[in-house]
N, C-alpha and C positions, 0 to 999 in steps of 0.2 A: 547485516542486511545489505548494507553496503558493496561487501562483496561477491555476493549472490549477484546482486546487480551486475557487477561487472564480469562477473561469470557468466554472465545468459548473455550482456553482449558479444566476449568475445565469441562464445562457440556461435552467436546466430553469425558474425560476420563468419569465421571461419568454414561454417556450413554454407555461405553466400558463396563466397569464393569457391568451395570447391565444387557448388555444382554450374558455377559459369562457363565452364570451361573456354573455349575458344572465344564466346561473345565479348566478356570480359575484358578476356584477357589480351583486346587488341587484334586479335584472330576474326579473320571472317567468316560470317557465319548465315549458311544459306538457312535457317530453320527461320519460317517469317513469326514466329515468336521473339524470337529476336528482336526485333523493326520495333515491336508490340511492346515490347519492356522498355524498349528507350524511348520509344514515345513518352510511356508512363512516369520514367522516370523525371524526362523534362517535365511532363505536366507537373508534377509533384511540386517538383523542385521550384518550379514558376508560383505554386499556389503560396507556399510555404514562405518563399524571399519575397513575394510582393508584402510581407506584413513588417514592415522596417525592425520590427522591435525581433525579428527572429534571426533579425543576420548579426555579422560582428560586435560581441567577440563571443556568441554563442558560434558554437562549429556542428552541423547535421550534414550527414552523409546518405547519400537516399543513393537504395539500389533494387533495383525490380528484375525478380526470377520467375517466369510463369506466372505473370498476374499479380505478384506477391510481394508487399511493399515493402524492404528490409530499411528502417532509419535505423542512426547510430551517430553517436558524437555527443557532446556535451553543450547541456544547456546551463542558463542562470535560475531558472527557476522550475519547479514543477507544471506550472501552471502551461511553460512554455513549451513544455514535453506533452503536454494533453493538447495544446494547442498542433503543436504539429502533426501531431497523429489524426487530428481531427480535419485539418488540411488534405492531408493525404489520402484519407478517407472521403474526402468530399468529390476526389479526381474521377469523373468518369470511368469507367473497364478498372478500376483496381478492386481485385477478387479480397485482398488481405491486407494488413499491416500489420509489422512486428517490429513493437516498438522498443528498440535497449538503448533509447537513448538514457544517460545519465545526468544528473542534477549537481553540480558543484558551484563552488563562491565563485563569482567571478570576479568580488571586489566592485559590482554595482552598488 
């Protein structure tokens, strides 16, 4: 099961990155979807680290394509993977979340 899990995150990152193309990757980008996802992404991001217990040495990586909220990374608990999702979900304009974050010891 385990590695199902880690099967579905890497292809959802892999599908993230390939359909960024230019915004991504550093590249500018006139489509105002663009502006739209980094917005989102900050939002996210802000909702998610203002909760002290989700930042270090839990590691999430929050990426937004079309509305569509890709998290990824590794948390300590499950509880902390519902938690984020549910963050993410609370951010105003986010159409989706796709959640592959992963649950490992962290040694808490």
């Amino acid at each position: 099961m385990n590695n199902l899990r880690r099967a579905r995150a890497a292809g959802a990152l892999l599908v993230a990155l390939a359909a960024l193309g230019g915004c991504a990757m550093g590249g500018k980008c006139s489509d105002p979807s663009c502006a739209h996802d980094a917005e989102l992404t900050a939002s996210v991001k802000s909702a998610i680290f203002a909760d002290a217990s989700m930042r270090a040495p839990n590691f999430i990586y929050v990426q937004t394509i079309n509305g569509v909220v890709y998290l990824t990374g590794t948390v300590a608990t499950g509880l902390q993977r519902e938690q984020a999702e549910s963050y993410a979900r609370g951010v105003k304009g986010v159409g989706e979340v796709v959640n592959s974050i992963t649950v490992a010891n962290m040694g808490r």
